[in-house]
PDB file with SEQRES, HELIX, SHEET and CRYST1 records, atoms N, CA, C and O in Angstrom:
SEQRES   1 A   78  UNK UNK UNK UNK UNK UNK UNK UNK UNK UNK UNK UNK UNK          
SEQRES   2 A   78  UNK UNK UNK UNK UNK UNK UNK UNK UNK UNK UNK UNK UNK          
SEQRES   3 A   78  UNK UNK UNK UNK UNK UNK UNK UNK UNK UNK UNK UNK UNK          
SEQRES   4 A   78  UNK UNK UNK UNK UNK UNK UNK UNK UNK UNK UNK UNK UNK          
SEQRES   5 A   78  UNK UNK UNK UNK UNK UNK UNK UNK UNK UNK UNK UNK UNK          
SEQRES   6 A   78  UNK UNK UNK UNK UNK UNK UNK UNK UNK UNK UNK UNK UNK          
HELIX    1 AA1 UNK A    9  UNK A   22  1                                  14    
HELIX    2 AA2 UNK A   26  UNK A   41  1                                  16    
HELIX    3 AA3 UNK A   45  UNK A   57  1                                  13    
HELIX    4 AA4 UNK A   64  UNK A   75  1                                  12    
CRYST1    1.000    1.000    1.000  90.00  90.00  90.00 P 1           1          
ATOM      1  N   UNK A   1     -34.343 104.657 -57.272  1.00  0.00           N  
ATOM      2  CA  UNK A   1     -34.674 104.838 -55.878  1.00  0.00           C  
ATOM      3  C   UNK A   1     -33.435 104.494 -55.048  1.00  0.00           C  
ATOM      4  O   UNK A   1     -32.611 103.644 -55.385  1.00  0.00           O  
ATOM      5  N   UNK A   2     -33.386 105.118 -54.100  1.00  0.00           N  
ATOM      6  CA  UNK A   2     -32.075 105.335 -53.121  1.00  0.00           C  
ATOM      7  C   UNK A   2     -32.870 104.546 -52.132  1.00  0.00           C  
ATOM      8  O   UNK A   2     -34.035 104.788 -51.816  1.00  0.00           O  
ATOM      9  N   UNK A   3     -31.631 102.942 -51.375  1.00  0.00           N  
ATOM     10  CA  UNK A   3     -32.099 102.756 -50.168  1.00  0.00           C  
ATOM     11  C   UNK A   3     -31.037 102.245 -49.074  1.00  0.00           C  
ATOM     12  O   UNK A   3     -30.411 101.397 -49.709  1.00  0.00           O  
ATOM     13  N   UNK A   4     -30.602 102.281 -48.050  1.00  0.00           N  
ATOM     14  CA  UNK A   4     -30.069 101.911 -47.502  1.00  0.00           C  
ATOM     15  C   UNK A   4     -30.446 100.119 -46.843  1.00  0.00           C  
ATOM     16  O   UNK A   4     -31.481  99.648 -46.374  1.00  0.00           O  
ATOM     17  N   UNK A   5     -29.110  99.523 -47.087  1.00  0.00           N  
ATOM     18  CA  UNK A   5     -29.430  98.100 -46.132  1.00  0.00           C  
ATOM     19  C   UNK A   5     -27.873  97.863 -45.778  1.00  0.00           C  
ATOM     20  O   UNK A   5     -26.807  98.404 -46.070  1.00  0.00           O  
ATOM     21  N   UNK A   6     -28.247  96.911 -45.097  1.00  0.00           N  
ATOM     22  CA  UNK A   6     -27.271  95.774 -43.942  1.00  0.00           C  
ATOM     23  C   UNK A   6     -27.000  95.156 -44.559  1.00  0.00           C  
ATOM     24  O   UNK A   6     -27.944  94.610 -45.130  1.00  0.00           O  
ATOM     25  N   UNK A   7     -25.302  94.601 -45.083  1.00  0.00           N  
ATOM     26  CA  UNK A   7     -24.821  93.193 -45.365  1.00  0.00           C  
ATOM     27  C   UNK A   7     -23.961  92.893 -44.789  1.00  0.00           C  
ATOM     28  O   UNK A   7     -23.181  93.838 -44.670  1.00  0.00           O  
ATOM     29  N   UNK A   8     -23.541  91.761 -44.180  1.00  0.00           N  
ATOM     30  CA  UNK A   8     -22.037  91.239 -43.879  1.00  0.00           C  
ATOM     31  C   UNK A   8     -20.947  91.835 -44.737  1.00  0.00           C  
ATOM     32  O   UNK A   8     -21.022  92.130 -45.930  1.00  0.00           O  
ATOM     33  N   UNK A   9     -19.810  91.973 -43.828  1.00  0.00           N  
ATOM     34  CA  UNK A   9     -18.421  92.808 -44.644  1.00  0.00           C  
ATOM     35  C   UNK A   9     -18.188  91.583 -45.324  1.00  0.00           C  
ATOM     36  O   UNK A   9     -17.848  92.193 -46.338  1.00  0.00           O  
ATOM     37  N   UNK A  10     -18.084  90.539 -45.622  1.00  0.00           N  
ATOM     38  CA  UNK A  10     -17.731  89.276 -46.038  1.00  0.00           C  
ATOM     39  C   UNK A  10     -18.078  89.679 -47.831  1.00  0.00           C  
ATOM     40  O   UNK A  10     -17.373  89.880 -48.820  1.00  0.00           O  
ATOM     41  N   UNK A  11     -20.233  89.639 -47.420  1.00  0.00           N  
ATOM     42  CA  UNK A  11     -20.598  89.935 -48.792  1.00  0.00           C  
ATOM     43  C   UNK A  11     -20.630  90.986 -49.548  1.00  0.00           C  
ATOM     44  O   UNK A  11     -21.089  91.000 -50.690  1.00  0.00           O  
ATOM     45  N   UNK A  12     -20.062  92.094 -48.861  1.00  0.00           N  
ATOM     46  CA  UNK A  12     -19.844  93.376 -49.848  1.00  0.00           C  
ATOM     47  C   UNK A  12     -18.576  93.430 -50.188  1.00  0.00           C  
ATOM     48  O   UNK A  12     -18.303  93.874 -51.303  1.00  0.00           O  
ATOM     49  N   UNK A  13     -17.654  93.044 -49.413  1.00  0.00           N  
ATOM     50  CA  UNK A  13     -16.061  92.652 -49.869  1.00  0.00           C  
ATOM     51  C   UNK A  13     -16.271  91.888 -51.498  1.00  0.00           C  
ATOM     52  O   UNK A  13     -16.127  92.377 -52.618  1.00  0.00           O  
ATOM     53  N   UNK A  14     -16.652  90.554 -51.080  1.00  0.00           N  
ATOM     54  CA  UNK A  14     -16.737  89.808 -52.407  1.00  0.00           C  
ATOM     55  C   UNK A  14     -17.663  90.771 -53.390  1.00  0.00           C  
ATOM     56  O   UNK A  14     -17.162  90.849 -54.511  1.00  0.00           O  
ATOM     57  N   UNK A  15     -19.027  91.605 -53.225  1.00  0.00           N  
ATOM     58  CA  UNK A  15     -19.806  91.954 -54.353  1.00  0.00           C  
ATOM     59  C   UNK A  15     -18.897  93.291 -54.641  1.00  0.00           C  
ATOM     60  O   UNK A  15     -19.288  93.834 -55.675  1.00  0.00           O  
ATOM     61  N   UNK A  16     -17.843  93.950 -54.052  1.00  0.00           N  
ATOM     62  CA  UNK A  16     -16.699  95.396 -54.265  1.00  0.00           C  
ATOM     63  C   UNK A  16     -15.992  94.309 -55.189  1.00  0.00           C  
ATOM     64  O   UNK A  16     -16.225  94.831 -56.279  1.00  0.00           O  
ATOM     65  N   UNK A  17     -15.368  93.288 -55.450  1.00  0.00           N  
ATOM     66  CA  UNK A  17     -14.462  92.692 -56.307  1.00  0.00           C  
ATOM     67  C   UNK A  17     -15.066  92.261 -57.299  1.00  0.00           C  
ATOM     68  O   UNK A  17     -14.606  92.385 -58.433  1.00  0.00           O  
ATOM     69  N   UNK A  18     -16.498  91.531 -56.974  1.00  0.00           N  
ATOM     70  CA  UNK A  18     -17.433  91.102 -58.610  1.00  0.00           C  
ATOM     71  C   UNK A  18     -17.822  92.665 -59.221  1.00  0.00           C  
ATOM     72  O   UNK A  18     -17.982  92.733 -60.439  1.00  0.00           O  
ATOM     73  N   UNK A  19     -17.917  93.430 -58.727  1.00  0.00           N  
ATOM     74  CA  UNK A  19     -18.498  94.699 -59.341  1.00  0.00           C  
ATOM     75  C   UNK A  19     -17.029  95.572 -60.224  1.00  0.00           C  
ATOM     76  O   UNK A  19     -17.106  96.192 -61.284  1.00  0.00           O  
ATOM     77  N   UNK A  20     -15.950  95.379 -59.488  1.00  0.00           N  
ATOM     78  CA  UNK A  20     -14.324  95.416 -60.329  1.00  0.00           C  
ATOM     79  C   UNK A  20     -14.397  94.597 -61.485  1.00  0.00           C  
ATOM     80  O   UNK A  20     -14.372  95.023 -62.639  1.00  0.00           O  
ATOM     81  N   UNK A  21     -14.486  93.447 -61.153  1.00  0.00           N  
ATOM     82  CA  UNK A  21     -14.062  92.476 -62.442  1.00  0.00           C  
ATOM     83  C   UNK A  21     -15.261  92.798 -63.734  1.00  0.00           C  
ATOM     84  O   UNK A  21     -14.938  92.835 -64.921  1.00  0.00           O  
ATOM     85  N   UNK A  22     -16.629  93.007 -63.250  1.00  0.00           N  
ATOM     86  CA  UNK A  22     -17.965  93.209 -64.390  1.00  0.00           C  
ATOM     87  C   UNK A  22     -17.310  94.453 -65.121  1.00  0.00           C  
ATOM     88  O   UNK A  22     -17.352  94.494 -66.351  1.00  0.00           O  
ATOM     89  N   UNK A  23     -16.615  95.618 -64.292  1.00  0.00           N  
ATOM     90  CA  UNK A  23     -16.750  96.963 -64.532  1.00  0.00           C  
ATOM     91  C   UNK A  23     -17.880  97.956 -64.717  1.00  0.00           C  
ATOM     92  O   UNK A  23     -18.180  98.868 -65.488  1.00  0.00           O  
ATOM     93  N   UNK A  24     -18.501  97.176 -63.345  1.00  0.00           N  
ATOM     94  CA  UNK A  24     -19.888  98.147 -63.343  1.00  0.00           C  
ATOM     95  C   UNK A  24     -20.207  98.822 -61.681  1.00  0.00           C  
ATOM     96  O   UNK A  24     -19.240  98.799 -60.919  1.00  0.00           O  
ATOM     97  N   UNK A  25     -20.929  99.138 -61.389  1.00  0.00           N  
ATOM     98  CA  UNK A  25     -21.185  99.957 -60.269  1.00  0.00           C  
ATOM     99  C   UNK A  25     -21.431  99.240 -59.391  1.00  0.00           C  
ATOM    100  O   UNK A  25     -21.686  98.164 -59.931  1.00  0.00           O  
ATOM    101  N   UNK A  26     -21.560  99.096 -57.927  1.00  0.00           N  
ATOM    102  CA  UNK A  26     -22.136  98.684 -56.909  1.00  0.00           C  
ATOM    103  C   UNK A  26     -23.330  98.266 -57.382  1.00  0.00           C  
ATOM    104  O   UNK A  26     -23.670  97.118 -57.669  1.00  0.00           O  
ATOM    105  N   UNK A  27     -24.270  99.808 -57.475  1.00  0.00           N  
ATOM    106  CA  UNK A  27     -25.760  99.963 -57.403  1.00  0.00           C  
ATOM    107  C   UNK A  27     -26.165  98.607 -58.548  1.00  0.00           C  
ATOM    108  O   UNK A  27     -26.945  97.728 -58.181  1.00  0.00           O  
ATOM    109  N   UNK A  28     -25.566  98.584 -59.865  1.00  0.00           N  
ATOM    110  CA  UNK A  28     -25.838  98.082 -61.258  1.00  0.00           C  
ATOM    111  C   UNK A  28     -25.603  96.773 -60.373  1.00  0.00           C  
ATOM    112  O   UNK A  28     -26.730  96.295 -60.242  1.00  0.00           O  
ATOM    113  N   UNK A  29     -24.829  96.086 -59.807  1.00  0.00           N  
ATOM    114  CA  UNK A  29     -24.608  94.753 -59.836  1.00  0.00           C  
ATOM    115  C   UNK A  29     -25.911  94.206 -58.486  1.00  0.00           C  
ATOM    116  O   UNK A  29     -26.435  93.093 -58.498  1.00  0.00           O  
ATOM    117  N   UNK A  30     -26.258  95.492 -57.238  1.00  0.00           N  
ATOM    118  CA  UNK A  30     -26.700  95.066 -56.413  1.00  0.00           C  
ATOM    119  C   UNK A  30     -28.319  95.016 -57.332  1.00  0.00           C  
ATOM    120  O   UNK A  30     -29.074  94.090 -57.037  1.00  0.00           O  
ATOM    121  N   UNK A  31     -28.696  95.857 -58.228  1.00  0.00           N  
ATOM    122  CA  UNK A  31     -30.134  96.178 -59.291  1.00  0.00           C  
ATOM    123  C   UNK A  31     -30.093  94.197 -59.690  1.00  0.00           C  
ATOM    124  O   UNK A  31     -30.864  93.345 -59.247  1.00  0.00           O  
ATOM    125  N   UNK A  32     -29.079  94.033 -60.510  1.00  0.00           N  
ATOM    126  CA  UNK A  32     -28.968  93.083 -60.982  1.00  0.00           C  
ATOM    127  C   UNK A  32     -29.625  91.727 -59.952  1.00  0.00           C  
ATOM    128  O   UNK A  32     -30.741  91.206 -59.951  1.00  0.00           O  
ATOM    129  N   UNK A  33     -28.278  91.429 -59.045  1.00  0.00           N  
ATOM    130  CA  UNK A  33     -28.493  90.489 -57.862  1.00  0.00           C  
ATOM    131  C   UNK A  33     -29.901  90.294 -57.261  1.00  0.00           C  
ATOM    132  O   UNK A  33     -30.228  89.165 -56.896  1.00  0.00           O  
ATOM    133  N   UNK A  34     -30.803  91.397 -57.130  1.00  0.00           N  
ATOM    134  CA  UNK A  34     -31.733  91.404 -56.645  1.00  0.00           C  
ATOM    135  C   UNK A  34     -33.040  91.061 -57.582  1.00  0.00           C  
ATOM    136  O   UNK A  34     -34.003  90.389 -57.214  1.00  0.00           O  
ATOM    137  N   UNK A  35     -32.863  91.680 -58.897  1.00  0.00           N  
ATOM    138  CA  UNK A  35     -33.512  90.805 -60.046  1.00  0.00           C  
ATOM    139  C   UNK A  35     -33.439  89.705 -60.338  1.00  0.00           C  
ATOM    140  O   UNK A  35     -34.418  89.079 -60.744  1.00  0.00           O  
ATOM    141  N   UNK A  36     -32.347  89.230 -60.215  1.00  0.00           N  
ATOM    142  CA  UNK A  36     -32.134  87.522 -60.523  1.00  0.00           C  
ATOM    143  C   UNK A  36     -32.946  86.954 -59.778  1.00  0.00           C  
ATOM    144  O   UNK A  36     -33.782  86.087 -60.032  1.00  0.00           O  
ATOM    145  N   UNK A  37     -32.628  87.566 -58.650  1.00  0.00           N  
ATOM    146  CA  UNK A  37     -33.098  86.902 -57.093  1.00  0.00           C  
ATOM    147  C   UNK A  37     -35.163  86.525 -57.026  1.00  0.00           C  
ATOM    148  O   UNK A  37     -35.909  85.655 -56.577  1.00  0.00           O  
ATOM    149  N   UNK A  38     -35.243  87.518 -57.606  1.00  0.00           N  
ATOM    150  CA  UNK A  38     -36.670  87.324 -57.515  1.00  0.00           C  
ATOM    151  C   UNK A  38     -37.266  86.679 -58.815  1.00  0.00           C  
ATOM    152  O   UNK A  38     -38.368  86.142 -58.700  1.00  0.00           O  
ATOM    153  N   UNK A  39     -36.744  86.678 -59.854  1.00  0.00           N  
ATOM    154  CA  UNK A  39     -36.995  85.872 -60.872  1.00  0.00           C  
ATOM    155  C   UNK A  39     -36.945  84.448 -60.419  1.00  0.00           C  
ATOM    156  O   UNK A  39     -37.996  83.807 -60.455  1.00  0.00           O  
ATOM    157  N   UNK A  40     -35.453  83.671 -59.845  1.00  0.00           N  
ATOM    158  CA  UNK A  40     -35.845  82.578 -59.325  1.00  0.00           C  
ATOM    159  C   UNK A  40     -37.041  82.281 -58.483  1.00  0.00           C  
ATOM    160  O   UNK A  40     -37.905  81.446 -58.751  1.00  0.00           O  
ATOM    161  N   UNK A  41     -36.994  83.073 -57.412  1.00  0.00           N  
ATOM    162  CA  UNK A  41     -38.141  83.068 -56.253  1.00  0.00           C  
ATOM    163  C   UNK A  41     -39.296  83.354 -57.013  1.00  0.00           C  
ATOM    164  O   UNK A  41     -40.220  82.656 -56.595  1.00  0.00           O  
ATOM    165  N   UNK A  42     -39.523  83.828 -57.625  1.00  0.00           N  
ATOM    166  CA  UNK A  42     -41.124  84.219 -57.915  1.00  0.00           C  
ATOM    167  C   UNK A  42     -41.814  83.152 -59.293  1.00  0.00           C  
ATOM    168  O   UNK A  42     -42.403  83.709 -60.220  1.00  0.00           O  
ATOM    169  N   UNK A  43     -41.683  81.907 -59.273  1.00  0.00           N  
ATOM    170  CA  UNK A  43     -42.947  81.039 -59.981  1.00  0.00           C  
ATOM    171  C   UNK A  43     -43.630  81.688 -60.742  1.00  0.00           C  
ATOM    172  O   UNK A  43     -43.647  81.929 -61.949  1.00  0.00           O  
ATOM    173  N   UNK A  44     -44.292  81.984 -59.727  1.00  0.00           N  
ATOM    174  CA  UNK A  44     -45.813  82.088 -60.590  1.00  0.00           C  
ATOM    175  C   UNK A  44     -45.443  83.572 -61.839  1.00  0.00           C  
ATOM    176  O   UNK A  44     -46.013  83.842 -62.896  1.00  0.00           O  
ATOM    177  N   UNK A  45     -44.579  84.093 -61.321  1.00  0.00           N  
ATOM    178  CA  UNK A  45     -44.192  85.600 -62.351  1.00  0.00           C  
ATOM    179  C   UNK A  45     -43.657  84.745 -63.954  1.00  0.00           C  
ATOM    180  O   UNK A  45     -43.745  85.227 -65.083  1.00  0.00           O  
ATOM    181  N   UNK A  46     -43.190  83.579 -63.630  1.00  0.00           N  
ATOM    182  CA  UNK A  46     -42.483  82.803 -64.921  1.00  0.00           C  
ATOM    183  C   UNK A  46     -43.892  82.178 -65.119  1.00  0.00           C  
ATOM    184  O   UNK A  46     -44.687  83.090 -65.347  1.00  0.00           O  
ATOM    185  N   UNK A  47     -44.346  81.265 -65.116  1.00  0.00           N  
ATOM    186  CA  UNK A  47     -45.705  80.860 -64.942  1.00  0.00           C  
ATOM    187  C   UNK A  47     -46.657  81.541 -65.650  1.00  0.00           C  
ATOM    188  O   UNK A  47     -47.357  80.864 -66.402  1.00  0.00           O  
ATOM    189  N   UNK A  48     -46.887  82.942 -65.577  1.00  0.00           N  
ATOM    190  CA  UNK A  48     -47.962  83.865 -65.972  1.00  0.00           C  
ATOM    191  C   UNK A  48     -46.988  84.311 -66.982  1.00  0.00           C  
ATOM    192  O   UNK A  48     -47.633  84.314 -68.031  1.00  0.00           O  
ATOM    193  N   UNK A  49     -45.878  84.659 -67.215  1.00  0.00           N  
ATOM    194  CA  UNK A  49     -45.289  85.179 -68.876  1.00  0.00           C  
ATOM    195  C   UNK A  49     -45.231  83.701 -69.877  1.00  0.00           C  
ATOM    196  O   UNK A  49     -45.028  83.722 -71.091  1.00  0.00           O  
ATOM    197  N   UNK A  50     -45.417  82.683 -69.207  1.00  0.00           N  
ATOM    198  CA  UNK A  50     -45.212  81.470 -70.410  1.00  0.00           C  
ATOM    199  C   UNK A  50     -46.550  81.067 -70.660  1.00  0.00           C  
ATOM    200  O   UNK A  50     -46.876  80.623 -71.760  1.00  0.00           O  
ATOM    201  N   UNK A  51     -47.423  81.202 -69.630  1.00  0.00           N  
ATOM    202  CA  UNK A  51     -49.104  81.393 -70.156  1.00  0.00           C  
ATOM    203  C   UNK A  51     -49.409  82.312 -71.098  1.00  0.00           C  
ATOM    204  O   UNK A  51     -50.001  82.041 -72.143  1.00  0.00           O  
ATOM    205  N   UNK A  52     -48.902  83.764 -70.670  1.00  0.00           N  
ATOM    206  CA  UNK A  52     -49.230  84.537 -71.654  1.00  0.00           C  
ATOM    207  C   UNK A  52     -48.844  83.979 -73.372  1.00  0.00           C  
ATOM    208  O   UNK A  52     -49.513  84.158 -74.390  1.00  0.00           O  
ATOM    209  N   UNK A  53     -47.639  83.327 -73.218  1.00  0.00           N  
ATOM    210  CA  UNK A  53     -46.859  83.545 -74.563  1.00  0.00           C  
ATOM    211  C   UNK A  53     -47.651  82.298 -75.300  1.00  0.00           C  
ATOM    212  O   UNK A  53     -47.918  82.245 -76.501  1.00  0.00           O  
ATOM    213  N   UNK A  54     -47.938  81.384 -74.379  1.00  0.00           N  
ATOM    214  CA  UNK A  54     -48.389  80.166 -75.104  1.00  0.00           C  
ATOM    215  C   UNK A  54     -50.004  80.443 -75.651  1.00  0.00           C  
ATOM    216  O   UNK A  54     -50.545  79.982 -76.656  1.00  0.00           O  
ATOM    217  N   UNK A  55     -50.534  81.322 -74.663  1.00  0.00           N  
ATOM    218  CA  UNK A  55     -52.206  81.477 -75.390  1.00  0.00           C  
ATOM    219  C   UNK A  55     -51.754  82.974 -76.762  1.00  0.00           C  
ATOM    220  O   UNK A  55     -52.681  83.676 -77.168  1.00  0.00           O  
ATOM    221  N   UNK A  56     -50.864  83.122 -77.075  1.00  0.00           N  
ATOM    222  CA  UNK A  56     -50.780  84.182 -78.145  1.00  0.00           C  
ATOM    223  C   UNK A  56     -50.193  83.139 -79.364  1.00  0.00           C  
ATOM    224  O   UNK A  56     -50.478  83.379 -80.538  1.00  0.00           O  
ATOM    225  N   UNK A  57     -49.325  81.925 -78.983  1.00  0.00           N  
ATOM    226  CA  UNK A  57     -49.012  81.109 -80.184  1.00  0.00           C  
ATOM    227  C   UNK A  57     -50.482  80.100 -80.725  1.00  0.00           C  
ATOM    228  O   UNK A  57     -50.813  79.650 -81.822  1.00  0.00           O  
ATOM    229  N   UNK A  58     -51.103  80.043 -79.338  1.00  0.00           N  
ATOM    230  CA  UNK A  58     -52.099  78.985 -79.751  1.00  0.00           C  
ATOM    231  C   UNK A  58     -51.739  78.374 -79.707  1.00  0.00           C  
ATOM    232  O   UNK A  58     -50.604  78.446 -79.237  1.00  0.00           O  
ATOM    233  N   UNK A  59     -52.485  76.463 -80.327  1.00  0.00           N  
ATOM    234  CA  UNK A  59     -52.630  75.245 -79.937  1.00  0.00           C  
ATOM    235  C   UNK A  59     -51.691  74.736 -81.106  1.00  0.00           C  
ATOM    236  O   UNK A  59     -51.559  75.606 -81.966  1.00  0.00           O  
ATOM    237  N   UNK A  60     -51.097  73.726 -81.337  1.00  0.00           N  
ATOM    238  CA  UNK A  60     -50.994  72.764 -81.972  1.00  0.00           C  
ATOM    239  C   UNK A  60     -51.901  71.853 -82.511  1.00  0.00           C  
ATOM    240  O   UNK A  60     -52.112  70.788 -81.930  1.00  0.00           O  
ATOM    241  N   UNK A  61     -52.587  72.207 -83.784  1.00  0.00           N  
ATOM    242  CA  UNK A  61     -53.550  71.470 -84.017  1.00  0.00           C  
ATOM    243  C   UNK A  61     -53.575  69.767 -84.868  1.00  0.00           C  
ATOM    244  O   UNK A  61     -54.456  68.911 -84.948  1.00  0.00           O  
ATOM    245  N   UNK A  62     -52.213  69.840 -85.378  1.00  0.00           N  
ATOM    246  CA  UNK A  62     -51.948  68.945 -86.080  1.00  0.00           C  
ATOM    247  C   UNK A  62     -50.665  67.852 -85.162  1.00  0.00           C  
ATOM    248  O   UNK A  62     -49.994  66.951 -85.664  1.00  0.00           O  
ATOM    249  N   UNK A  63     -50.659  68.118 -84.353  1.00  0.00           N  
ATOM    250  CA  UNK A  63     -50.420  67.302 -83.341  1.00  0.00           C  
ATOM    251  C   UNK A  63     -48.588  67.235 -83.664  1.00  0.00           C  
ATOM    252  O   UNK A  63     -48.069  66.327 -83.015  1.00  0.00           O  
ATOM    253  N   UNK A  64     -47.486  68.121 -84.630  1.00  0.00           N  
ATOM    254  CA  UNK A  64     -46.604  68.050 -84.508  1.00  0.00           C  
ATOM    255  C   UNK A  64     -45.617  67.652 -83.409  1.00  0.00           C  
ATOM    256  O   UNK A  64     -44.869  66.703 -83.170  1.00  0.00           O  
ATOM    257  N   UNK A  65     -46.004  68.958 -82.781  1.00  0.00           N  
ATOM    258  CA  UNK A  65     -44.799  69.774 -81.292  1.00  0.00           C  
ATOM    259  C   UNK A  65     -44.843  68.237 -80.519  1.00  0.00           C  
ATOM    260  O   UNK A  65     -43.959  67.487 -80.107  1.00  0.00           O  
ATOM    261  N   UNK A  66     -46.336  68.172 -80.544  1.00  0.00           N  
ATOM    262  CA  UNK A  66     -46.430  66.942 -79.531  1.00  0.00           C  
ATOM    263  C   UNK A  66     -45.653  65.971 -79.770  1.00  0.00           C  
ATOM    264  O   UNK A  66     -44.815  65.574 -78.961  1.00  0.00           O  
ATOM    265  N   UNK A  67     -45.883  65.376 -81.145  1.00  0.00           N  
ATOM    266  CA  UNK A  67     -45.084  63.792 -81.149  1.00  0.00           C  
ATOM    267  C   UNK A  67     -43.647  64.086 -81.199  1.00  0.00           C  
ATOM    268  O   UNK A  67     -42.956  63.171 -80.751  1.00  0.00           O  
ATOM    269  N   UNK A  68     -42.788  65.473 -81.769  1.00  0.00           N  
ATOM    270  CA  UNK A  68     -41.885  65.806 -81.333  1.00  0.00           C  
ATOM    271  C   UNK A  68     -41.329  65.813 -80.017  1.00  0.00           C  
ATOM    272  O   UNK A  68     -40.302  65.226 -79.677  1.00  0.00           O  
ATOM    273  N   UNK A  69     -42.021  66.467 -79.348  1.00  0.00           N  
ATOM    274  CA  UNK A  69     -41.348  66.650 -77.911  1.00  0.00           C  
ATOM    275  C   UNK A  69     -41.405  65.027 -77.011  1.00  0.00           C  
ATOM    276  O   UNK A  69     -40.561  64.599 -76.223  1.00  0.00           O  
ATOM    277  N   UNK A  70     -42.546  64.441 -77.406  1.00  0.00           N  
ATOM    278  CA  UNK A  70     -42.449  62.652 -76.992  1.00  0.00           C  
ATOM    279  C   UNK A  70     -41.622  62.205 -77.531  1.00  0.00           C  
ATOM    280  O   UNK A  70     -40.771  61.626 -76.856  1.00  0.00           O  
ATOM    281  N   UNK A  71     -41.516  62.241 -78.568  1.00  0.00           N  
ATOM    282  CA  UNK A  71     -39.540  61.670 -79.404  1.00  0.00           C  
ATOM    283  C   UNK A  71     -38.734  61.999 -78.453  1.00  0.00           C  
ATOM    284  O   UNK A  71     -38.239  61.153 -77.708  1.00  0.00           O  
ATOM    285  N   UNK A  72     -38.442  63.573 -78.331  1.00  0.00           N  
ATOM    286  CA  UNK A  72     -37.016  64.068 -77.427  1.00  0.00           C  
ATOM    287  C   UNK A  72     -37.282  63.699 -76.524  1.00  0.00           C  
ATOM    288  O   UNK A  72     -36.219  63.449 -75.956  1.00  0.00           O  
ATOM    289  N   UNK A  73     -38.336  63.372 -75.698  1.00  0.00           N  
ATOM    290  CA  UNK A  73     -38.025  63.018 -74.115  1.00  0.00           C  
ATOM    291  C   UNK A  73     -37.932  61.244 -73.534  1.00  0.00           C  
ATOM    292  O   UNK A  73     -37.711  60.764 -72.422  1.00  0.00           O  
ATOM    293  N   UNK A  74     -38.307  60.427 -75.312  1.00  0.00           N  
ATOM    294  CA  UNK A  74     -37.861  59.543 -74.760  1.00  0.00           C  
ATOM    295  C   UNK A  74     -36.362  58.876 -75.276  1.00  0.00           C  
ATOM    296  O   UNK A  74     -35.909  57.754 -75.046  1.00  0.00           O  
ATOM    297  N   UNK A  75     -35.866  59.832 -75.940  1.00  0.00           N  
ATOM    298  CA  UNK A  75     -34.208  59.808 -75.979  1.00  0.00           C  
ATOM    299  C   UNK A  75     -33.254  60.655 -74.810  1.00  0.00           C  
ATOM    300  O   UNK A  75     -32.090  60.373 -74.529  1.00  0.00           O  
ATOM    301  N   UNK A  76     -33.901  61.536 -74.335  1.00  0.00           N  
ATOM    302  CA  UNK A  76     -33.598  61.775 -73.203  1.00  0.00           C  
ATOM    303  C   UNK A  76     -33.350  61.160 -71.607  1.00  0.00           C  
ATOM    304  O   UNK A  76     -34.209  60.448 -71.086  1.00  0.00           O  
ATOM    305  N   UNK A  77     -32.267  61.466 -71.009  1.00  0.00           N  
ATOM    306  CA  UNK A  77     -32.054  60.946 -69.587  1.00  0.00           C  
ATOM    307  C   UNK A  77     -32.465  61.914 -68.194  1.00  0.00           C  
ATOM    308  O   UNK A  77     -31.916  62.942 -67.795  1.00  0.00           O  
ATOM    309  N   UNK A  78     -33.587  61.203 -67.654  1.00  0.00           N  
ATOM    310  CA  UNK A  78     -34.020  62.181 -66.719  1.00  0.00           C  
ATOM    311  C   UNK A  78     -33.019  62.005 -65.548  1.00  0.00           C  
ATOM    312  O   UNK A  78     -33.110  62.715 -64.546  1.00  0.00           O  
TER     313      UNK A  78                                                      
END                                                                             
């Protein structure tokens, strides 16, 4: 899809030189930028693919993962 928008000459200057150095297109880096963009922003979209993935592995019934992951987090520095 073809769309026109508004950016500061500032940020298309810098995204004309990141799109040189990648060796990829405008369009490919602005596709990109804007995917990232909403992956951070959008929660609940990460949220609902790690629900999905976790009700297809199922439970831990023998209580491994668990006492594992309580090991690593209390050798860990929050």
């Amino acid at each position: 899809m073809k769309t026109a928008i508004s950016i500061p000459d500032d940020v298309f200057a810098d995204a004309e030189r990141l799109a040189q150095v990648l060796n990829t297109s405008r369009s490919r880096l602005y596709a990109r930028a804007v995917r990232e963009f909403i992956v951070r922003h959008a929660p609940d979209g990460v949220t609902a693919a790690l629900d999905e993935v976790c009700s297809e592995i199922g439970r831990d019934d023998d209580g491994f993962a668990a006492a594992a992951a309580r090991q690593r987090l209390r050798r860990s520095e929050w």
